[in-house]
C-alpha positions as CSV (number, residue, x, y, z in Angstrom):
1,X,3.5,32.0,-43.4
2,X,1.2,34.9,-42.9
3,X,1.8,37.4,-39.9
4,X,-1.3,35.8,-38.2
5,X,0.2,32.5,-38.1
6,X,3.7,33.3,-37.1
7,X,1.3,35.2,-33.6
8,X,0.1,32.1,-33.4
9,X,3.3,30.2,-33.7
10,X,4.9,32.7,-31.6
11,X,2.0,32.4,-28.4
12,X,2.6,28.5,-28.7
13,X,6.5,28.9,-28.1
14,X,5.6,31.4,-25.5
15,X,3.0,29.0,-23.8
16,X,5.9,26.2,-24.0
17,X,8.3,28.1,-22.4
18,X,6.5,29.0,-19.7
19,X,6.0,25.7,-18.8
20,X,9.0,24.3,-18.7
21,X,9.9,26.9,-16.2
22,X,7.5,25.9,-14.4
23,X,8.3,22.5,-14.6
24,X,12.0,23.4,-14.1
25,X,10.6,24.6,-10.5
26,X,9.0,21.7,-9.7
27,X,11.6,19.7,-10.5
28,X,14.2,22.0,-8.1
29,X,11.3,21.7,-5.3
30,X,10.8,17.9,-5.1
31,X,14.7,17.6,-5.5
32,X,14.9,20.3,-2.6
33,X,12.1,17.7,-1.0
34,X,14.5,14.4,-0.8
35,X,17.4,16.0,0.2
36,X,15.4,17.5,3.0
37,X,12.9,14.5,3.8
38,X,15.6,11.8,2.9
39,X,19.4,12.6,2.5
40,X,19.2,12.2,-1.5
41,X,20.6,14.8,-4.2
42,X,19.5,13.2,-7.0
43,X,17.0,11.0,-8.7
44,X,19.3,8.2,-8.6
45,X,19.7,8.2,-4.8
46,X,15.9,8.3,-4.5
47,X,15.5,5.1,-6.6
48,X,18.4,3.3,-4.3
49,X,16.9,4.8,-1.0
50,X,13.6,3.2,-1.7
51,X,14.8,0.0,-3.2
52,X,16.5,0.0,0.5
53,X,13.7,0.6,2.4
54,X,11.3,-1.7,0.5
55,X,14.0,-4.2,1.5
56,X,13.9,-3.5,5.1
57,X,10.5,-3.6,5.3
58,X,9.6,-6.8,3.6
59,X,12.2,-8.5,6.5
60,X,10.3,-6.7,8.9
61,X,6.9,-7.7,7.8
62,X,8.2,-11.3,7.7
63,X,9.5,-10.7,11.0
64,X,6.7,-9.9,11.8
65,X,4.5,-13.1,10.5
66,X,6.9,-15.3,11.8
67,X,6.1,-13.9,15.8
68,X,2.7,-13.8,15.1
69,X,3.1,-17.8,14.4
70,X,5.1,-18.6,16.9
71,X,2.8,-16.5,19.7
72,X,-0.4,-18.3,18.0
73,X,1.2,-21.7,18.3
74,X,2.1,-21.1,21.9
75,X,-1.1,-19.5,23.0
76,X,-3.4,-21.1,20.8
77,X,-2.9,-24.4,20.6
78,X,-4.7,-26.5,17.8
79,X,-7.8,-28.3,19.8
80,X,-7.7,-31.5,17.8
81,X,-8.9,-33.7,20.9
């Protein structure tokens, strides 16, 4: 390898370290972000949290259709006469 190259080599390893710090402070904010927002230290605890609340909410939404059936049956009854 000539010197040009290894400048060239050496800018690349330069460019990749720099990103991964900044990635490494991304990755501190948005964990930062669920403990604040939702009680969760890791990425683990996310995954479980939402499985949790996509639970909930389908049973609410079901709730939901089922009162919106029974208040159409009782206040609007099918006019088959």
């Amino acid at each position: 390898m000539n010197e040009k190259e290894l400048l060239k080599l050496k800018k690349k390893v330069d460019e990749a370290e720099y990103e991964a710090q900044q990635l490494k402070g991304e990755r501190k904010s948005i964990l930062a972000n669920l403990k604040e927002d939702f009680n969760c230290s890791d990425i683990e605890q996310a995954k479980e949290a939402r499985k949790k609340l996509k639970k909930k909410r389908d049973q609410l939404s079901e709730t939901i259709e089922n009162k919106l059936e029974e208040i159409n049956k009782q206040y609007l009854p099918d006019e088959e006469s």
